[in-house]
C-alpha positions in Angstrom: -34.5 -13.0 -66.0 -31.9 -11.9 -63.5 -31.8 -13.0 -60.0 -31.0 -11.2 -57.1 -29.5 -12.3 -53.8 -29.4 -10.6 -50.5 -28.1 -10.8 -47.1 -27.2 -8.7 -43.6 -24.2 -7.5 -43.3 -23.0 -5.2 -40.4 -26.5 -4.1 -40.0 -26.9 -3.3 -43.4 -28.4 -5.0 -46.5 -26.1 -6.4 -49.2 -27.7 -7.2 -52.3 -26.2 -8.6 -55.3 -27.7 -8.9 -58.7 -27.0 -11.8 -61.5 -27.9 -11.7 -64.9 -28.9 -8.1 -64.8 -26.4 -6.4 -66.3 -22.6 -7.3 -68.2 -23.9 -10.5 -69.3 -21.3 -11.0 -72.4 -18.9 -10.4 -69.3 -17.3 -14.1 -68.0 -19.0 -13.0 -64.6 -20.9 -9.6 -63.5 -22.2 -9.0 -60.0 -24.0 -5.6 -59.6 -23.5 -5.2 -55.8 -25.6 -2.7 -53.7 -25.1 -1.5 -50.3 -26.9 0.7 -48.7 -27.3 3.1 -51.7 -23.7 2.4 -52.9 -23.5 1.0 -56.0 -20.8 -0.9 -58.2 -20.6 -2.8 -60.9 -18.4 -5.4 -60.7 -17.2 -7.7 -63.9 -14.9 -10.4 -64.4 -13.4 -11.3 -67.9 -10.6 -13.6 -69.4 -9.1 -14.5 -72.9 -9.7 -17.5 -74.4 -5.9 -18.0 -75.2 -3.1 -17.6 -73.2 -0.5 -15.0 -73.9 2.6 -16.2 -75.9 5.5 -15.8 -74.2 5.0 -14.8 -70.6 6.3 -16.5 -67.5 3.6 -14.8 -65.0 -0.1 -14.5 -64.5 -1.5 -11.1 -66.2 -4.2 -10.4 -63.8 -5.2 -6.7 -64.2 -7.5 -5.4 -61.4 -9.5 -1.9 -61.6 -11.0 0.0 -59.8 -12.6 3.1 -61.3 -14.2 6.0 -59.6 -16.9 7.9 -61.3 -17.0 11.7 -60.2 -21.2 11.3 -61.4 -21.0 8.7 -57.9 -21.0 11.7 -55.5 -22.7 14.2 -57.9 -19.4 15.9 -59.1 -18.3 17.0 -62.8 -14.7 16.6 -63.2 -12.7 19.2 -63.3 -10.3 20.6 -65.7 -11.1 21.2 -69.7 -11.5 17.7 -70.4 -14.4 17.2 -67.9 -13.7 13.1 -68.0 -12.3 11.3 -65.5 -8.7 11.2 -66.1 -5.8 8.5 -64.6 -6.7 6.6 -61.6 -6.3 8.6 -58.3 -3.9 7.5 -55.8 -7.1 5.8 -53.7 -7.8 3.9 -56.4 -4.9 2.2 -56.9 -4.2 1.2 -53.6 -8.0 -0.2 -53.5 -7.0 -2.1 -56.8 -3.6 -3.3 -55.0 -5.9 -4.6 -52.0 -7.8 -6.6 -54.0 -5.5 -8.1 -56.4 -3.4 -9.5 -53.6 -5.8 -12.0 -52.3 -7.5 -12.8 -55.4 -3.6 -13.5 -57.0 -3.4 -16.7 -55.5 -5.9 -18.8 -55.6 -6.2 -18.7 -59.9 -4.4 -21.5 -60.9 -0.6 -20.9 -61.1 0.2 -22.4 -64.6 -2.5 -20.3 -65.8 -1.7 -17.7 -68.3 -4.8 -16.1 -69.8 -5.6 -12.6 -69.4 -7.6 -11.7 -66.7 -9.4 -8.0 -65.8 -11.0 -7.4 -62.9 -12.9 -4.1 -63.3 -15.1 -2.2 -60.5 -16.7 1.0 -61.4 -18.4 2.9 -58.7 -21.4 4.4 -59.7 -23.0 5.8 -56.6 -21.4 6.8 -53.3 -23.6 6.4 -49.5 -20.8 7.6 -47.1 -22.3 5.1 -44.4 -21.3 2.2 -47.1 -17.8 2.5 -48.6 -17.5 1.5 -52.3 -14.1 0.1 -51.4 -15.3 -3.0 -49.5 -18.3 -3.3 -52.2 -16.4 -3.4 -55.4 -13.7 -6.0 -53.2 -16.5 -8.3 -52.3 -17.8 -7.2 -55.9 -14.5 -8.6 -57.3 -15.0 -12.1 -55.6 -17.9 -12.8 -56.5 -17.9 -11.9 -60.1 -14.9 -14.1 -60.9 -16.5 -17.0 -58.1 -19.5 -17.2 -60.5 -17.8 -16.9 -64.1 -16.0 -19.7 -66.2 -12.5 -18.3 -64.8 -10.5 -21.2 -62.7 -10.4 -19.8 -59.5 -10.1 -21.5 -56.2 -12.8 -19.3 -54.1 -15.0 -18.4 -52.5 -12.5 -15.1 -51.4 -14.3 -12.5 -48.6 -13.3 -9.3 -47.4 -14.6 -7.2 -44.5 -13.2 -3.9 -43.0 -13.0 -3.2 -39.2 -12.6 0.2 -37.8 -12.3 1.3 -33.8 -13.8 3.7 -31.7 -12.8 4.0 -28.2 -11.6 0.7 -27.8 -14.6 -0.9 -29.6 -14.4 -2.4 -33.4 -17.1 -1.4 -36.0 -17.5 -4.1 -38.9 -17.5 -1.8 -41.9 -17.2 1.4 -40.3 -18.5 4.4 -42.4 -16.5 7.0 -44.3 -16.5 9.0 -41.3 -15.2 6.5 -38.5 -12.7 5.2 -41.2 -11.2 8.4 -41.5 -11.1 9.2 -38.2 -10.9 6.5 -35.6 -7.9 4.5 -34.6 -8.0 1.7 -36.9 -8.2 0.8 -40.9 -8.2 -2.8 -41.1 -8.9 -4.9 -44.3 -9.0 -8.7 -44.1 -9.5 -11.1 -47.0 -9.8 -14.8 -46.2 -10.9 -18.1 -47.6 -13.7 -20.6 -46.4 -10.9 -21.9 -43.6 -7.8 -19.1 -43.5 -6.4 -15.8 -43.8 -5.3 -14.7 -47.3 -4.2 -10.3 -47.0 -4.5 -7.9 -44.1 -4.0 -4.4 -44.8 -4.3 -2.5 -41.6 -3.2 0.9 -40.9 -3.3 2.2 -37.2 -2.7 4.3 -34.2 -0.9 2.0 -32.6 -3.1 -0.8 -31.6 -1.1 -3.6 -29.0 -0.6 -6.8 -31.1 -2.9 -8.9 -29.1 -5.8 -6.1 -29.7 -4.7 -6.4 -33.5 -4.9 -10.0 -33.7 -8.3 -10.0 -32.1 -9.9 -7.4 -34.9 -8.1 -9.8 -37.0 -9.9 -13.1 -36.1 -12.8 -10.7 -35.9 -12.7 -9.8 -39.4 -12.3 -13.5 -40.6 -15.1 -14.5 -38.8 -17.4 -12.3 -40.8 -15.7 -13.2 -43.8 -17.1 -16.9 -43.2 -21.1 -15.8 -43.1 -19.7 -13.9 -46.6 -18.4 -17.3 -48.1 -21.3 -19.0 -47.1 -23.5 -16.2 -49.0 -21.0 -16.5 -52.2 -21.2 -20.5 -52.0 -25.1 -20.0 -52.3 -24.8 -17.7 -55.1 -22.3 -19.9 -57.1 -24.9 -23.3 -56.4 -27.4 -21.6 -57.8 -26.0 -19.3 -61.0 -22.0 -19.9 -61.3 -21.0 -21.3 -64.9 -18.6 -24.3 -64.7 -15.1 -23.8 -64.9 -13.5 -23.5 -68.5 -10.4 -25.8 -69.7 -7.0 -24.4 -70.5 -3.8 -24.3 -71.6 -1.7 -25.4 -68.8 2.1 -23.7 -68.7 3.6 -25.8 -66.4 7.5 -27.0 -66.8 7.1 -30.3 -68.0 8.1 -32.9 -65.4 11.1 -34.6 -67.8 12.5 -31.4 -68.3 13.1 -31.2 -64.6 14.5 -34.6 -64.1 17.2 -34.6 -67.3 18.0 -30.4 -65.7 18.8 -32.7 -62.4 21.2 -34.7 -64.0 22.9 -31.8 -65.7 23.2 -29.8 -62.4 22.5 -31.4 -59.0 20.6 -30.6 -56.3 23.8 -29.9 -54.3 25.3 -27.8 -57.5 22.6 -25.8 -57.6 22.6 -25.2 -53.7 25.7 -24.1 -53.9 25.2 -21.6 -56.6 21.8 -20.6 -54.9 23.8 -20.1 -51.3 25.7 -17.0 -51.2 25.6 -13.7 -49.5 25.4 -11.4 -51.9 22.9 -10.9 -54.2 25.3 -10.2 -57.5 27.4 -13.5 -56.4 24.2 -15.3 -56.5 23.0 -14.0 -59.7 26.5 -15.0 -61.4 26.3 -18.7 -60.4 22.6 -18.7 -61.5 24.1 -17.4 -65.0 26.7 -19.8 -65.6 24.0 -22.9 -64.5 21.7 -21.8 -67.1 24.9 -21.3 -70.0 25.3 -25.6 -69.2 21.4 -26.2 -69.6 21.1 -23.9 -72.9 24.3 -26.1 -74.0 22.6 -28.9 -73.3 19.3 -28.0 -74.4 20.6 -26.7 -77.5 18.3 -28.7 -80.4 15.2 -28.5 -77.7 13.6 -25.5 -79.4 10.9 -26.3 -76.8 12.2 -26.3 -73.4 14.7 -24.1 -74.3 11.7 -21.6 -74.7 10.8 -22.1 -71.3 14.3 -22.3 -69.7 14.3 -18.9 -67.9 10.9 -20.5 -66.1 12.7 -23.7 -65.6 15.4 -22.3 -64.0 13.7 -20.1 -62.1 11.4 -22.9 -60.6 14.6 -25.0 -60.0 15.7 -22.4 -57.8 12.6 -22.2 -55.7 12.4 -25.8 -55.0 16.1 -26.0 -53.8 15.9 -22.4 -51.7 12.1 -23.8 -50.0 14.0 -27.0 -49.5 17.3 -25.9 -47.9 15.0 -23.4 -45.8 12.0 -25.9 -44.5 14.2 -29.0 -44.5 17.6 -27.9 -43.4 16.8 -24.7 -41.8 19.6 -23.1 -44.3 18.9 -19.7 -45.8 20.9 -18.7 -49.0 22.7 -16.1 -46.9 23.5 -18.5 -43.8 22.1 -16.2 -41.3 19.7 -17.5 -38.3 16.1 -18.6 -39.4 14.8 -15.0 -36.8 18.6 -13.3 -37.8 18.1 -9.7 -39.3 21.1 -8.3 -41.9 23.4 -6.1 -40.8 21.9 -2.5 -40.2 23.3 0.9 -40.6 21.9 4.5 -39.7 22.6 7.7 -40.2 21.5 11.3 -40.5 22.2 14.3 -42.1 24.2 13.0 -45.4 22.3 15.6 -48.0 23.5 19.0 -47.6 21.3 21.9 -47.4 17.6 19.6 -47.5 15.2 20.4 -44.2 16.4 17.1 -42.9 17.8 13.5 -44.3 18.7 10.0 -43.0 19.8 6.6 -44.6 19.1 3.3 -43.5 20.8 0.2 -44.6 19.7 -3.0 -43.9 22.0 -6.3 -46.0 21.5 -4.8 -49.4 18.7 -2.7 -48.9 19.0 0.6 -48.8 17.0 3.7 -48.7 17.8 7.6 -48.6 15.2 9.9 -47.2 14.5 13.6 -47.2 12.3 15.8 -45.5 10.6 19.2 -46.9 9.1 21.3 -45.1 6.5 24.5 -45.8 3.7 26.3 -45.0 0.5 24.7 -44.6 -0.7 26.3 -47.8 1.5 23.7 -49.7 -0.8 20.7 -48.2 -1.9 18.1 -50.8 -5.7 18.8 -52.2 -7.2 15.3 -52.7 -10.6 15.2 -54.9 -12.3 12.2 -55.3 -15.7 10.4 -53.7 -16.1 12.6 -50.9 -18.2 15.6 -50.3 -15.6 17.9 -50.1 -11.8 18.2 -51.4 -9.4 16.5 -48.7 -6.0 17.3 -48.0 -2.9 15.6 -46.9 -0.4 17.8 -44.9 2.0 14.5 -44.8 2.5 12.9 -47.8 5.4 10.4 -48.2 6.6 9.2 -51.6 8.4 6.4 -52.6 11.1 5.8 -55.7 12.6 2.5 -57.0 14.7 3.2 -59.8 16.4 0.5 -61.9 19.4 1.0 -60.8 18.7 0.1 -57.1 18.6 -3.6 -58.9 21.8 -3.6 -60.9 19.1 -3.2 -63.9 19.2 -0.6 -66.6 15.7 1.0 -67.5 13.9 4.5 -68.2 12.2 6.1 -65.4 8.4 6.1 -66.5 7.2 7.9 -63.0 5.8 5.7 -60.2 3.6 2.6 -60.8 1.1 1.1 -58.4 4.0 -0.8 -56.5 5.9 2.6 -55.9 2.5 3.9 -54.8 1.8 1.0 -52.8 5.1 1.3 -50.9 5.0 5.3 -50.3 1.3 5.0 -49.1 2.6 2.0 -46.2 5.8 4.1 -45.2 2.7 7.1 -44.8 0.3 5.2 -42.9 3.5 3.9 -40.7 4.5 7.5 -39.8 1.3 9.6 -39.6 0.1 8.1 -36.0 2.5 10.0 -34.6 3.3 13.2 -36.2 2.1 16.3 -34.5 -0.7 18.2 -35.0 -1.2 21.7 -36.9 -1.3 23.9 -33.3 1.7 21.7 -32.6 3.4 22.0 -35.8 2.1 23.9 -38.4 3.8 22.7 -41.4 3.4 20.7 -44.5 5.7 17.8 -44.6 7.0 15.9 -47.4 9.4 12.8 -47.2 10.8 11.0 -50.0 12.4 7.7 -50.3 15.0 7.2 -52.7 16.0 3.4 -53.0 19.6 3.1 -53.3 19.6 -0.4 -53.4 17.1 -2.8 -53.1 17.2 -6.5 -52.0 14.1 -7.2 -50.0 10.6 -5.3 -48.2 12.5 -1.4 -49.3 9.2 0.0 -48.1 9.7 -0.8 -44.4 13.5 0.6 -44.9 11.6 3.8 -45.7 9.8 3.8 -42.6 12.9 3.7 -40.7 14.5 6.2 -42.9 11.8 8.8 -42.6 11.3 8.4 -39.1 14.7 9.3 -38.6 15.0 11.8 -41.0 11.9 13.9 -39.4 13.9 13.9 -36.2 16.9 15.4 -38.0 14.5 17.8 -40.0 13.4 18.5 -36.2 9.7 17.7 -37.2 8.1 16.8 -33.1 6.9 13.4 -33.6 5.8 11.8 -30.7 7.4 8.2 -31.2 10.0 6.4 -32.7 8.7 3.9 -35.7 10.6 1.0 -37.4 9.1 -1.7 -39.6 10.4 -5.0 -40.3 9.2 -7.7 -42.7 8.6 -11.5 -42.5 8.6 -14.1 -44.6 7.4 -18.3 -44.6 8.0 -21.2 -46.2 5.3 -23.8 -46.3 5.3 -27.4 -46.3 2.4 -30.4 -47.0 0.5 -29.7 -43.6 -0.6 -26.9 -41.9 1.7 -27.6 -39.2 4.7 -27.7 -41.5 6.0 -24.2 -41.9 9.1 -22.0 -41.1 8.8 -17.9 -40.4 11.6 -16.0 -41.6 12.5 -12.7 -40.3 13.6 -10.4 -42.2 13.3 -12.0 -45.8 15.6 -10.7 -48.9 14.9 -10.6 -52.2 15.0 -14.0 -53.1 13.7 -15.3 -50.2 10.1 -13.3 -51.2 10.4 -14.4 -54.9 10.4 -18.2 -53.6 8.9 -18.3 -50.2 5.1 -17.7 -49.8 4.7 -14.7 -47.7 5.7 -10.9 -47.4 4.1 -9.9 -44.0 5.6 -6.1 -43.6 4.9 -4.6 -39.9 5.5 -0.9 -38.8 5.0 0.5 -35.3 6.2 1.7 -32.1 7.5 0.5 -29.0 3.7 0.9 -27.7 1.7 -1.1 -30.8 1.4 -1.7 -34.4 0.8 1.4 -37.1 0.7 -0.3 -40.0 0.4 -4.3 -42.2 0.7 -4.8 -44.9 0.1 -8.9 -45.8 1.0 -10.5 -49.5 1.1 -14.2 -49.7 1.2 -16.7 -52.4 -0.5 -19.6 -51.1 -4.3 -20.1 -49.7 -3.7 -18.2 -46.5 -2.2 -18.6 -43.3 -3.5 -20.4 -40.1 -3.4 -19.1 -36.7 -0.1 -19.7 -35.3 1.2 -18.6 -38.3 -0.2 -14.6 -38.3 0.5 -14.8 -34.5 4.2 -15.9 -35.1 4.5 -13.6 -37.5 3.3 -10.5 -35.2 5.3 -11.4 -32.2 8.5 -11.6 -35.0 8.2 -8.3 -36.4 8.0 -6.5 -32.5 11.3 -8.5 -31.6 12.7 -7.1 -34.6 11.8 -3.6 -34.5 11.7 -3.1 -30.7 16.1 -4.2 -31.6 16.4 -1.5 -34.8 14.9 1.3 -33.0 17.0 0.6 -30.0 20.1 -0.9 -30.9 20.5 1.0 -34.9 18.3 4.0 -35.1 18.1 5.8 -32.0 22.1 5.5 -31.6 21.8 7.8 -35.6 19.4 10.1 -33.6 17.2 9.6 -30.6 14.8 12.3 -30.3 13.3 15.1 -32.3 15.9 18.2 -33.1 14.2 20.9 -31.0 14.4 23.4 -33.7 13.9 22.8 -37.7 17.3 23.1 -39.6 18.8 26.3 -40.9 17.4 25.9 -44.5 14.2 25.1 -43.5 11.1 27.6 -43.6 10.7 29.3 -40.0 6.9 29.1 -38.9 5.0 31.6 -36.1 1.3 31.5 -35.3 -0.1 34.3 -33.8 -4.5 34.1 -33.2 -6.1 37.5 -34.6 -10.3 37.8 -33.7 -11.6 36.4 -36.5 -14.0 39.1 -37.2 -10.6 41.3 -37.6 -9.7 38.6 -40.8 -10.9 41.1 -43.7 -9.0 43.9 -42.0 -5.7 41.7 -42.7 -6.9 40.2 -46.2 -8.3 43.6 -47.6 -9.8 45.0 -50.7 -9.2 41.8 -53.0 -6.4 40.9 -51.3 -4.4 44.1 -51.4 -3.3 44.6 -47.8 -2.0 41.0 -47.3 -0.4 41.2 -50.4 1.1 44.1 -49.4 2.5 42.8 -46.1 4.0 39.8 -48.2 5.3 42.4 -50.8 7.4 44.2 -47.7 8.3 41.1 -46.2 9.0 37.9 -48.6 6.9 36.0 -46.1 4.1 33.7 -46.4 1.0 34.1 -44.7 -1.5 31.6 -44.0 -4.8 32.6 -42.1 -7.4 30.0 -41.2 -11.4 30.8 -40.8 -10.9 30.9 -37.3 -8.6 33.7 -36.7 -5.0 31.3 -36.6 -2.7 33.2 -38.3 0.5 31.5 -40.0 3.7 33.3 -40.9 6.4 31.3 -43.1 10.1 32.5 -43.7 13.4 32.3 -43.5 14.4 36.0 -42.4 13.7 36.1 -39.0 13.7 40.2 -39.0 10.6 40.0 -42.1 8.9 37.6 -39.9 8.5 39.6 -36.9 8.0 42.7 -38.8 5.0 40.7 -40.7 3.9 39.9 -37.6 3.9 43.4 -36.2 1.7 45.0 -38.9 -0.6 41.9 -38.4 -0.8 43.6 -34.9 -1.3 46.7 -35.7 -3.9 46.0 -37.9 -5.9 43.8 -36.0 -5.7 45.8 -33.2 -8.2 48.2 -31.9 -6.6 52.0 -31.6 -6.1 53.5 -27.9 -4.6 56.8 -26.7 -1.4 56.4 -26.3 -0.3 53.9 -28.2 3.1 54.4 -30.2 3.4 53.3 -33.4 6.5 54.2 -36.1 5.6 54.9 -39.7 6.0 56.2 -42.9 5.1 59.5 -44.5 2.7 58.5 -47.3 1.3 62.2 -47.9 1.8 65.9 -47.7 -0.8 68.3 -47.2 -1.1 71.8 -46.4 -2.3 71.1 -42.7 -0.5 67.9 -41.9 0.7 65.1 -43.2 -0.5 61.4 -43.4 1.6 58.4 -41.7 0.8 54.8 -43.0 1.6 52.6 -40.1 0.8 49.1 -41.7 -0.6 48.1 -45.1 -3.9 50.0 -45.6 -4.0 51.6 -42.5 -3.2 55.7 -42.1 -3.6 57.9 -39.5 -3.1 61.9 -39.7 -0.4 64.0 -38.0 -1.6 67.9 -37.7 1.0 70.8 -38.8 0.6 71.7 -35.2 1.6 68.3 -33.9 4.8 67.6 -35.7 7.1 69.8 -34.1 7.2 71.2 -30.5 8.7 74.5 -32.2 6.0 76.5 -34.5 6.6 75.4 -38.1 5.2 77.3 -40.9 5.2 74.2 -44.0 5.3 70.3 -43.1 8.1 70.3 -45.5 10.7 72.1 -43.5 9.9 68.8 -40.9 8.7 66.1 -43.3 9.4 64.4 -46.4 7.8 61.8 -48.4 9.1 58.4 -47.6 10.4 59.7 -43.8 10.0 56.7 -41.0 8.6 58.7 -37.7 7.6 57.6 -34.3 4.3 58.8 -33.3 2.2 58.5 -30.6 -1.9 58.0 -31.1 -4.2 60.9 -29.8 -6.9 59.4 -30.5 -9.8 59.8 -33.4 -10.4 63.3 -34.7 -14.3 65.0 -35.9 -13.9 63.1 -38.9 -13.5 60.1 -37.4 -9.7 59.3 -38.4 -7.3 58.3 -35.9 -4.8 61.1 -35.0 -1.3 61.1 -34.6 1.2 63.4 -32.6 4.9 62.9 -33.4 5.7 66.3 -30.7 4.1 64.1 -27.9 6.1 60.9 -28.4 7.9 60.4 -24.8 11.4 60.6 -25.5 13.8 57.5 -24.7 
């Protein structure tokens, strides 16, 4: 007999059902809300995996076309790889989750949500996270829950607690907070630029909410979780860290551990672990679990030399950013580039830009097929590491990246009646050595400038990072965090935004959350920072907008035609538009409502495009001049096409001012004329007079 438990939440009943379905799962909630369904499961090996040095946590989140009443396009009719929504939704919930399974643990774990029925007012993205938690609060996985998320949108000024698909998409605020029964554990926020203190507020907001959630989850786990299995723990042995002491020091290893440069640091590391393999050498054991060893050795000397001495491996201030570097126009003949370099991080961007018809369809769980007109992508390949690998296409993290660097920049790009184009950046990681993904909003920020795209704001993005002590109160915030510093300390807290407010978070930690001061600190961090690299680095590269896009770049004018006048331009299956591209090498663009777009580079084919757009849509008067080509000979006149599709008939009588016996002794096929409209003759067709045209 299943059970099913129920509460209100943001006016709205959430229901969630044990026992019901998935039963040979480790835990299953079916979660409802509103009419949005999703089943939820949690499952784990009973072994752990041989050989690893990391938790294999696989999170999914799978979106079933049969949710929204859709067959899946294609041959295949299936649903095919996970859509770019779905892996960020994955990425949101495996990053609070992540930390609170035990960390010797090393048993597979999958997460899997599969939506199975779509009510826009409900989004299946905040079911299927608080699916997530539950499932794995109630199973026999270790797990140190109860883990709630809620998502805050804003409208005029005023928050909604999980807004619906509409307001998401459309107001000024996408924020996602996860928290525990006493602190913060992700924020993922994406915004049009919301003041800090309005941010923090939604924040705190958020968390609150997620308390009456944990409350709910406690009840559910009292009265159906399973106890908590037994397993293998992976930890380093506690011996094998005293005799590594005695072979290397503390101090040794804080020497080797302090240096500037990433490839120095990595060279010390390697000779310290050549003297414990020596010395380990008949320890088959530990010297299968050096690399970890090692590798957890380091952590405890870099968190102690930051939270103790206040010493970070590359000397600089605890709030001291690397040195930066800007500049703009470095790739020759792209629409627009710009690199930025901060320390050892650094990231190449390049704008593209086209008509509006190269915009990015998006079909998923939604009515209709969305598109993106900005879409920003992000690369990481090995070499940006000093690492030799094959390029397999991007992964969720590249995704992950590209989709902040996005969220960062599209606050304030222009609109379509502003700026009609389709606009691509790409990030190309030269080198990498901590939070590349807020490089690339600096980069592409300066690289729409160059490609003279009108945005309406500077945006820079900075990262922070924290190292944690016994208490609450015993903490350090880094600014601007390197590699290593992320790999040991216990927070990546990336921030984009204006001068004005905050565009995008994005929030990974690696302990149970973050208190107050701590997220506040953090905030107020991150505007010092970038307030100083727009100022003082990137607007010195470039400080405004180019007025015009670049030489290379596709030239785009919008003229607005009646649209009534629409099928006059498109004709007969396409044939008079294609016609006018034919002529012209242009592309054309026309909206339902009459806006008309003309792309190319030859400004000559644009404007003559754009005259036989005229023409056409234009309704004939006496008088009006018009120059043509001879299309037709007949016995009593000749016909002059004046745009594609469109004809009009000169009269033997009104070709010459002299009396002519044949058209031909005037006209030949293929001739450009001036003529001048008389009007529409008994038939009905509009009549031309070449005799008449006033002369220059």
């Amino acid at each position: 007999m299943y059970q099913s438990f129920s509460m209100e939440l943001a006016g709205r009943t959430l229901t969630v059902d044990v026992n019901r379905v998935g039963k040979q799962a480790n835990g299953c909630a079916f979660m409802h809300y509103g009419d949005t369904t999703v089943l939820s499961t949690a499952t784990a090996s009973e072994k752990p995996r041989d050989g690893i040095d990391f938790f294999p946590l696989s999170v999914e989140y799978e979106e079933k076309l049969y949710s929204v009443g859709k067959i899946p396009g294609g041959f295949n009719k299936r649903e095919g790889k996970a859509s770019e929504n779905a892996i960020l939704t994955s990425r949101v919930i495996d990053r609070p989750m992540r930390p609170l399974f035990p960390k010797d643990y090393r048993n597979d774990v999958t997460l899997n949500n599969m939506v199975m029925s779509v009510d826009r007012v409900c989004r299946p993205e905040i079911v299927a996270m608080l699916g997530a938690a539950i499932s794995t609060c109630i199973s026999d996985i270790p797990f140190d829950g109860p883990c709630a998320m809620t998502q805050v949108g804003m409208v005029n000024g005023e928050f909604i607690v999980n807004p619906s698909q509409e307001v998401w998409d459309n107001g000024d605020l996408q924020l996602t907070v996860a928290s525990t029964m006493q602190k913060v554990i992700m924020i993922e926020a994406g915004a049009n630029e919301i003041p800090e203190a309005k941010m923090i507020e939604a924040i705190y907001m958020a968390h609150d909410v997620n308390q009456t959630i944990n409350a709910f989850i406690n009840k559910i786990v009292a009265e159906v979780g399973k106890p908590k299995h037994a397993y293998t723990s992976c930890a380093i042995p506690q011996e094998m860290f005293d005799e590594m002491k005695k072979i290397v020091t503390p101090e040794e290893m804080e020497v080797a551990v302090f240096a500037d440069e990433k490839q120095v640091r990595e060279e010390n590391i390697r000779k310290v672990t050549e003297k414990f393999e020596e010395a380990f050498a008949d320890n088959e054991e530990w010297l299968a679990i050096l690399g970890e060893a090692v590798y957890q050795y380091q952590k405890k000397t870099v968190r102690k030399m930051i939270l103790k001495d206040h010493k970070r491996p590359d000397g600089r201030a605890i709030n001291q950013i690397r040195p930066l570097a800007a500049e703009v126009d470095l790739i020759p003949r792209v629409h627009g580039s710009a690199m930025f370099t901060r320390g050892q991080t650094q990231i190449c961007d390049v704008v593209t830009l086209a008509p509006l018809s190269e915009v990015q369809k998006v079909d998923g769980l939604d009515e209709n097929v969305k598109t993106k007109r900005y879409m920003h992508h992000y690369n990481f390949p090995s070499y940006s590491v000093g690492e030799t690998k094959p390029s397999r296409g991007p992964g969720r993290r590249e995704i992950g990246h590209g989709a902040l660097a996005e969220k960062a920049l599209v606050p304030v790009l222009p609109s379509e009646e502003e700026f009609p184009y389709a606009i691509r950046a790409v990030s190309e990681t030269f080198e990498s050595n901590g939070s590349t993904s807020t490089a690339s909003t600096c980069a592409s920020c300066m690289a729409l400038m160059a490609a003279g795209v009108p945005i309406k704001k500077m945006v820079a993005g900075i990262s922070c990072g924290l190292v944690t002590g016994e208490t609450d109160d015993d903490y350090i915030v880094l600014t601007d965090i390197q590699g290593l510093e992320d790999f040991f300390g216990d927070m990546d807290f990336k921030v984009t935004g204006t001068h004005d407010g905050i565009t995008a978070i994005q929030m990974d930690i690696k302990i149970h959350g973050l208190t107050r001061p701590i997220v506040e600190e953090a905030i107020r961090r991150t505007r010092e920072a970038r307030l100083y690299i727009m100022d003082e680095v990137m607007s010195k590269a470039i400080d405004k907008p180019r007025t015009e896009v670049g030489k290379y770049a596709p030239k785009i004018v919008q003229i607005q035609i009646d649209p009534a006048k629409i099928g006059d331009v498109v004709g007969q299956r396409g044939k008079t538009i294609n016609e006018i591209i034919d002529r012209t090498g242009v592309k054309i663009d026309i909206t339902d409502e009459g806006a008309v777009s003309i792309c190319g580079t030859d400004k000559e084919m644009m404007d003559k495009a754009q005259e036989m757009i005229r023409i056409i849509t234009t309704d004939f008067e006496e008088g009006q001049i018009f120059t043509g080509k001879v299309v037709s000979i007949k016995e009593f006149g000749a016909f002059i096409e004046f745009a594609p599709g469109k004809e009009g008939m000169v009269h033997i009588s009104k070709i010459a001012k002299e009396r002519i016996n044949h058209v031909e002794d005037v006209l030949t096929l293929g001739d450009t004329v001036k003529c001048i409209c008389m009007g529409k003759d008994k038939m009905g067709r509009i009549s031309f007079s070449i005799k008449d045209v006033p002369q220059d």
